[in-house]
Biopython code that builds the backbone (N, CA, C, O; Angstrom):
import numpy as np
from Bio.PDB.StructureBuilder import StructureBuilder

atoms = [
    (1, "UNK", "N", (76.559, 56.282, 103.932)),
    (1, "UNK", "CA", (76.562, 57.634, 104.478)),
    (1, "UNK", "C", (77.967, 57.969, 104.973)),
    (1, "UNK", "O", (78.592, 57.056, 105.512)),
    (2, "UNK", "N", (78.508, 59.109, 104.860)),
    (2, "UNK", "CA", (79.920, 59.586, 104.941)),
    (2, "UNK", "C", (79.841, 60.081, 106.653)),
    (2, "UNK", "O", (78.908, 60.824, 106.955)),
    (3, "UNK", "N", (80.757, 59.686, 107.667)),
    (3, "UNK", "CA", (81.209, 60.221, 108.460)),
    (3, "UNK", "C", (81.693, 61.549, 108.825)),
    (3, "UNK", "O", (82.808, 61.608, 109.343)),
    (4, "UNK", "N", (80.993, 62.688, 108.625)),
    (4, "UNK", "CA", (81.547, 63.972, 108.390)),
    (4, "UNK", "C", (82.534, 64.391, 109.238)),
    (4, "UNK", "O", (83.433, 65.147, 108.868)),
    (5, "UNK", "N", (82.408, 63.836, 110.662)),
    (5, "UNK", "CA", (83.148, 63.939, 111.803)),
    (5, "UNK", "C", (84.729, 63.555, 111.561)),
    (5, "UNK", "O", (85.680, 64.234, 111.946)),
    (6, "UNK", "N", (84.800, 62.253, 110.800)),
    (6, "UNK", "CA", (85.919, 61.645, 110.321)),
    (6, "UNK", "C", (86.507, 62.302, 108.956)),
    (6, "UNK", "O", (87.670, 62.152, 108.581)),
    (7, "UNK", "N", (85.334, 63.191, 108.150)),
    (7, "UNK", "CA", (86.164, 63.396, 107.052)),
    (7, "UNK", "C", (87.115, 64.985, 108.100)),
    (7, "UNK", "O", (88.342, 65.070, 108.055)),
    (8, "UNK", "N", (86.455, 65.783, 108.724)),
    (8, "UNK", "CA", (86.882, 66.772, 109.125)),
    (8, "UNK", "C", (88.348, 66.185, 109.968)),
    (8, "UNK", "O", (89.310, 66.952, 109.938)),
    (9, "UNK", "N", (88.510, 64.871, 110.692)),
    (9, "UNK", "CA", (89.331, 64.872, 111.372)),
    (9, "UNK", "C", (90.600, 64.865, 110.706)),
    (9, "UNK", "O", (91.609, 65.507, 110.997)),
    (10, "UNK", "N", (90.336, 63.726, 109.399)),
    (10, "UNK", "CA", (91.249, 63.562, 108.069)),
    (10, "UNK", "C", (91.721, 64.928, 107.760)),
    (10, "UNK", "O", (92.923, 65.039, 108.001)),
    (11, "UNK", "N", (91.439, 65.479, 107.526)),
    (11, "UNK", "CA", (91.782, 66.848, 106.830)),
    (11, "UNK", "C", (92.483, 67.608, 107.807)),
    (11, "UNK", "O", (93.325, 68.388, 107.362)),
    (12, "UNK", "N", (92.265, 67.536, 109.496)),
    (12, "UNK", "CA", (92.615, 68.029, 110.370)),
    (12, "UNK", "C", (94.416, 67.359, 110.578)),
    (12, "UNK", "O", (95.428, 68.053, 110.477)),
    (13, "UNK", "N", (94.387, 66.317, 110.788)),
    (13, "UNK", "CA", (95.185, 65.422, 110.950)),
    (13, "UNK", "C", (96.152, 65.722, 110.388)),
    (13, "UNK", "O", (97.121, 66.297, 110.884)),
    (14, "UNK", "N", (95.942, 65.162, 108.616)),
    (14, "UNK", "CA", (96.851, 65.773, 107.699)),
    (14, "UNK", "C", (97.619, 66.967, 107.460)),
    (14, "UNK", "O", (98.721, 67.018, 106.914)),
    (15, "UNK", "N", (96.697, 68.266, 108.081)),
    (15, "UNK", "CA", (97.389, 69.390, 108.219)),
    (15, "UNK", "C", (98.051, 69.360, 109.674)),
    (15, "UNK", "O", (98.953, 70.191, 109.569)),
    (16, "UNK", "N", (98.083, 68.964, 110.691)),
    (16, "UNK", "CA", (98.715, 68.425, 111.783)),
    (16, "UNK", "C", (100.407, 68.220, 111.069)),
    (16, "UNK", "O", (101.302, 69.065, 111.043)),
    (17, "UNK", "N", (100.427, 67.000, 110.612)),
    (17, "UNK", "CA", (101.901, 66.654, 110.451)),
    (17, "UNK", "C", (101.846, 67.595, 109.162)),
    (17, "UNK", "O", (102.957, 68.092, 109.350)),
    (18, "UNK", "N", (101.533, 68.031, 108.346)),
    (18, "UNK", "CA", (102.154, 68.704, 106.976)),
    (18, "UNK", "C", (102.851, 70.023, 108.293)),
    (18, "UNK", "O", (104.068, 70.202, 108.239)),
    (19, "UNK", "N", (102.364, 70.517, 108.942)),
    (19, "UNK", "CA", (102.563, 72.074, 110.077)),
    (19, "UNK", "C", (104.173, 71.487, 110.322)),
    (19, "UNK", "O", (105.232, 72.104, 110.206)),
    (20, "UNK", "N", (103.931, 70.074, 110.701)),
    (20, "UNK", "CA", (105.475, 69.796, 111.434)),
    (20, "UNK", "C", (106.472, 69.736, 110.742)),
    (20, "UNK", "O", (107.522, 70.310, 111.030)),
    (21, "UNK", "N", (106.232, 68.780, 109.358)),
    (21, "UNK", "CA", (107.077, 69.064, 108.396)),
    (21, "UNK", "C", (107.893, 69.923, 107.516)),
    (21, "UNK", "O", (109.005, 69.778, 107.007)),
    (22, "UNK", "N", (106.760, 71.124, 107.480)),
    (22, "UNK", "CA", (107.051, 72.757, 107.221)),
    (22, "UNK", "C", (108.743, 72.891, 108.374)),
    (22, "UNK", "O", (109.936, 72.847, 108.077)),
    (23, "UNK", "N", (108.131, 73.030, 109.476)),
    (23, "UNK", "CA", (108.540, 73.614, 110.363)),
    (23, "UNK", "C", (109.985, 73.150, 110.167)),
    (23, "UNK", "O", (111.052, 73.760, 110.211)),
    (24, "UNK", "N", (109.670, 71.868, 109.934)),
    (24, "UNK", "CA", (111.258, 70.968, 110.266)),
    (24, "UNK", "C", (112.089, 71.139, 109.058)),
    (24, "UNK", "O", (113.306, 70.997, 109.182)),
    (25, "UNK", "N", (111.492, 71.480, 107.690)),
    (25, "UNK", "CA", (112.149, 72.142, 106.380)),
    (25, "UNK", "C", (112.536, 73.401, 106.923)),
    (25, "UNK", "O", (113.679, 73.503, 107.370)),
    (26, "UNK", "N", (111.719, 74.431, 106.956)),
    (26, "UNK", "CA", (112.640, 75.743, 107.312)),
    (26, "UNK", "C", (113.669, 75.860, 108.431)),
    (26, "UNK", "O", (114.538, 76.724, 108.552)),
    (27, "UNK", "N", (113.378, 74.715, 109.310)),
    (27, "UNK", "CA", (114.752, 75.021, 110.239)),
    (27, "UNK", "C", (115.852, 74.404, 109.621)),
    (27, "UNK", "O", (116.990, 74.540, 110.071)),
    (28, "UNK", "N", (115.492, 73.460, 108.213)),
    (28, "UNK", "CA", (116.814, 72.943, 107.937)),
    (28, "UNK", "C", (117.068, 74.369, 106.725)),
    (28, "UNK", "O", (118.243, 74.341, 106.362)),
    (29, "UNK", "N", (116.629, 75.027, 106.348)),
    (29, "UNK", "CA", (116.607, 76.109, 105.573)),
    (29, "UNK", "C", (116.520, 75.520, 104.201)),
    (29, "UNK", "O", (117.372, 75.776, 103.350)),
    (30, "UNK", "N", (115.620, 74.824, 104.003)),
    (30, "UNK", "CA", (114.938, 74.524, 102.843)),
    (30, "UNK", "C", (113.360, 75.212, 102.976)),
    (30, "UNK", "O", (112.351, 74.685, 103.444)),
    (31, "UNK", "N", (113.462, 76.029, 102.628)),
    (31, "UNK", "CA", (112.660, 77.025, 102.713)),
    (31, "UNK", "C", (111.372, 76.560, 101.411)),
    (31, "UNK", "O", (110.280, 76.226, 101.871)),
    (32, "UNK", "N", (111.519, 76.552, 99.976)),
    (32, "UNK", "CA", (111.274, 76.344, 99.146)),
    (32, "UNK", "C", (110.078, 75.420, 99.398)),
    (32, "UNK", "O", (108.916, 75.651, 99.066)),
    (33, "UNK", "N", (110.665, 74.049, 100.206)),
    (33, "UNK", "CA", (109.935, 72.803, 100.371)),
    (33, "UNK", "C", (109.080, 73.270, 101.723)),
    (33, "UNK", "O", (107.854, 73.289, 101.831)),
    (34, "UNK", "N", (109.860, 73.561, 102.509)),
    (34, "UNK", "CA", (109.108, 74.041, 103.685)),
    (34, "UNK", "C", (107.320, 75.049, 103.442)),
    (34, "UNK", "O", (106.320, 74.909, 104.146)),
    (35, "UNK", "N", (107.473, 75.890, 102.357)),
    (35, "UNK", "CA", (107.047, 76.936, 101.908)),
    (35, "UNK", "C", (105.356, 75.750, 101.318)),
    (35, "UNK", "O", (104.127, 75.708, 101.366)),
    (36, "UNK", "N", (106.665, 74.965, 100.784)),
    (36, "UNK", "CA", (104.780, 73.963, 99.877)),
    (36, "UNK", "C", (104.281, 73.576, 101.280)),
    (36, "UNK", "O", (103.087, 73.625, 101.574)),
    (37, "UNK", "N", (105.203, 73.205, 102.095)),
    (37, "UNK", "CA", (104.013, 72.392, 103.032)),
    (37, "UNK", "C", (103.178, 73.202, 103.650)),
    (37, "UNK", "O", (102.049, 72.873, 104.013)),
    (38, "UNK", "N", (103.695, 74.322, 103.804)),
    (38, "UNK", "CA", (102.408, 75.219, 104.108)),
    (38, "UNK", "C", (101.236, 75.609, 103.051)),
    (38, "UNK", "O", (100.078, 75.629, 103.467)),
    (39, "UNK", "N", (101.397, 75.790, 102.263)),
    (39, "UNK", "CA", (100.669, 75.466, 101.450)),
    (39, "UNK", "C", (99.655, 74.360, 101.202)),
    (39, "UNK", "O", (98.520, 74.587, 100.784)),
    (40, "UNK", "N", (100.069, 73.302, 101.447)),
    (40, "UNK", "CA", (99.124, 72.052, 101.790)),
    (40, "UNK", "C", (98.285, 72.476, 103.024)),
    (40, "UNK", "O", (97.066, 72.615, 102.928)),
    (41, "UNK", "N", (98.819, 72.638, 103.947)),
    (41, "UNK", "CA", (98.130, 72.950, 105.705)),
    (41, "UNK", "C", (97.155, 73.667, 105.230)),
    (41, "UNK", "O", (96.012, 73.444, 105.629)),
    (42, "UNK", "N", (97.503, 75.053, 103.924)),
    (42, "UNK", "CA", (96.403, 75.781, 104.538)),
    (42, "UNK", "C", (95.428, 75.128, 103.466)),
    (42, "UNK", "O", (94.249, 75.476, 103.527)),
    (43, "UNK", "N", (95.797, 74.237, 102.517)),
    (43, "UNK", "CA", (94.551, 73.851, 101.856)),
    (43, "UNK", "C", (93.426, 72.595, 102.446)),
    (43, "UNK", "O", (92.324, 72.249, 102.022)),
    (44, "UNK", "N", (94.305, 72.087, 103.675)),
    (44, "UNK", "CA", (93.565, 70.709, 104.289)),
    (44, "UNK", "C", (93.025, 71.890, 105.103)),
    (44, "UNK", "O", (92.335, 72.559, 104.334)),
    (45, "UNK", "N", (93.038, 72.344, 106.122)),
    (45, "UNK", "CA", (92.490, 73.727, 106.787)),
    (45, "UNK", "C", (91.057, 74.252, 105.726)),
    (45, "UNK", "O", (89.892, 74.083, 106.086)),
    (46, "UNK", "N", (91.282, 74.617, 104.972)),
    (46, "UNK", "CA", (89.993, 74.746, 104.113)),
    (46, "UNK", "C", (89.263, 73.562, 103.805)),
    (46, "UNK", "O", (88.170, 73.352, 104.331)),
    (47, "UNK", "N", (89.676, 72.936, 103.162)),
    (47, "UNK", "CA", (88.802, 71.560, 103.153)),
    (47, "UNK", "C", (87.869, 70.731, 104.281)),
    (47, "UNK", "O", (86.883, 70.030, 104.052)),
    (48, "UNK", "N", (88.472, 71.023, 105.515)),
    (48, "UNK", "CA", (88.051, 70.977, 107.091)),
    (48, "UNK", "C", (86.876, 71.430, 106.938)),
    (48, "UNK", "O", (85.796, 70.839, 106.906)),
    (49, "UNK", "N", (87.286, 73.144, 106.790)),
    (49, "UNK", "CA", (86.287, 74.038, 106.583)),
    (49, "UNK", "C", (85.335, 73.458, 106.072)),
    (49, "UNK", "O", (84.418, 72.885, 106.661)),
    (50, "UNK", "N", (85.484, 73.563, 105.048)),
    (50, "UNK", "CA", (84.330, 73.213, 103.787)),
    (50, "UNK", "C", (83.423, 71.553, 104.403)),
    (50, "UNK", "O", (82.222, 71.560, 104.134)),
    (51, "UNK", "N", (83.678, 70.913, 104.775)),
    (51, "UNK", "CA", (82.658, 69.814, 105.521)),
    (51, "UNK", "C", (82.510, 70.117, 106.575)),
    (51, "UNK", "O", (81.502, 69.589, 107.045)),
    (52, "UNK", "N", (83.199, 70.945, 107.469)),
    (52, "UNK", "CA", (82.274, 71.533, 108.593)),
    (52, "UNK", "C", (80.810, 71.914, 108.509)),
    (52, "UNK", "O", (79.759, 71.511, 109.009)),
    (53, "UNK", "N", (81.289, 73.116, 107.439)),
    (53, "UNK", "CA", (80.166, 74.280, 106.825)),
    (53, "UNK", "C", (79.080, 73.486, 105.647)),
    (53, "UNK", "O", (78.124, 74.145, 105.240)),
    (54, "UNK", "N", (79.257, 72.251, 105.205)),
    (54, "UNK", "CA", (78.481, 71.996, 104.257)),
    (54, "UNK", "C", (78.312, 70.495, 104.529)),
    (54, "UNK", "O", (77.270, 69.964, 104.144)),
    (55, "UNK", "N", (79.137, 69.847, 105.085)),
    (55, "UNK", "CA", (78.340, 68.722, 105.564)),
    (55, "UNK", "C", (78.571, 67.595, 104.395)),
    (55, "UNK", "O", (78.174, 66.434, 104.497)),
    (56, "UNK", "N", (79.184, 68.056, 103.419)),
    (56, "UNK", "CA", (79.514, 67.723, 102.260)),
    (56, "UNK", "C", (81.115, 67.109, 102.354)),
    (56, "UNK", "O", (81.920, 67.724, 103.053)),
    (57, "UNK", "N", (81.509, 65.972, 101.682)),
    (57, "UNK", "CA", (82.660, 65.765, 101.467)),
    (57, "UNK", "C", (83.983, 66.779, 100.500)),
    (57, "UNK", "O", (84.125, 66.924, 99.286)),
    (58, "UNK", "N", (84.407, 67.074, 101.129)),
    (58, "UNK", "CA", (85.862, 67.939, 100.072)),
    (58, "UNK", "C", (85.889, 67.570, 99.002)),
    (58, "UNK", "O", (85.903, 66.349, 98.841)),
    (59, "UNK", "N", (85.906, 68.423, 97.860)),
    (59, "UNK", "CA", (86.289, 68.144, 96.315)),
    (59, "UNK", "C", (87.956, 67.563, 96.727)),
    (59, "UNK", "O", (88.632, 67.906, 97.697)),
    (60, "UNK", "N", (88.333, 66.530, 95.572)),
    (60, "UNK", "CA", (89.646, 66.081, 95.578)),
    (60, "UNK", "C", (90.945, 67.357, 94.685)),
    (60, "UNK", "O", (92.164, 67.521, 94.720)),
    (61, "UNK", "N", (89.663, 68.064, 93.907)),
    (61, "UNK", "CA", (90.419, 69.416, 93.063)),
    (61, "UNK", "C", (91.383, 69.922, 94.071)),
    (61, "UNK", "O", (91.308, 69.576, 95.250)),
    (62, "UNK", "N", (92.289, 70.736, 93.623)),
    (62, "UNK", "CA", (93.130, 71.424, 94.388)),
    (62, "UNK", "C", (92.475, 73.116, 94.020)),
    (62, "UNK", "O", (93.221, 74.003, 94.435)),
    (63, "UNK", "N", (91.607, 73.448, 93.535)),
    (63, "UNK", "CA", (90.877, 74.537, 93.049)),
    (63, "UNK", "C", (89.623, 74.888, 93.876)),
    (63, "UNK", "O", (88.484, 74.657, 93.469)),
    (64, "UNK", "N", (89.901, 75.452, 95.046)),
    (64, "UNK", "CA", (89.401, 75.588, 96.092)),
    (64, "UNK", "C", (88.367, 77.248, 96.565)),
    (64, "UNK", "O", (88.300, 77.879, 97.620)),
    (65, "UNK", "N", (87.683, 77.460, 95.144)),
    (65, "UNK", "CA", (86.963, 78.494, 94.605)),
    (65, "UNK", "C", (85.895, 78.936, 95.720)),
    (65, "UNK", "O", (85.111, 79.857, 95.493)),
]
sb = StructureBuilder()
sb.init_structure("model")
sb.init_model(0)
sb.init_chain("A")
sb.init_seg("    ")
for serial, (resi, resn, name, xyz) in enumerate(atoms, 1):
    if name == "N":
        sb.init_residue(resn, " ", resi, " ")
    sb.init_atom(name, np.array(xyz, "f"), 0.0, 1.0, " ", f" {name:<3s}", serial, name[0])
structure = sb.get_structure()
């Protein structure tokens, strides 16, 4: 049986440091790279979501329909 508590924290976590990393790219003005990591955040942020709301483990897809 899957830990839902733990998969949500995983996903939480991960978007945790991806936020910092962003942050720490655009202040070096690498914007570009900075730009993906947000991009990641907001897809671990959904994935959160998605085993919150379903109780279900996150697809590994990056196709987040």
């Amino acid at each position: 049986m899957v830990d839902i508590q733990k998969q949500i924290d995983y996903w939480i976590n991960g978007a945790e440091d991806d936020i910092i990393t962003a942050n720490l790219l655009i202040q070096e003005k690498r914007n570009l790279h900075g730009l993906f990591f947000c991009h990641l955040v907001i897809e671990k942020a959904i994935k959160a979501h998605f085993v919150m709301k379903t109780g279900e483990v996150a697809p590994r897809s990056h196709n987040l329909v």
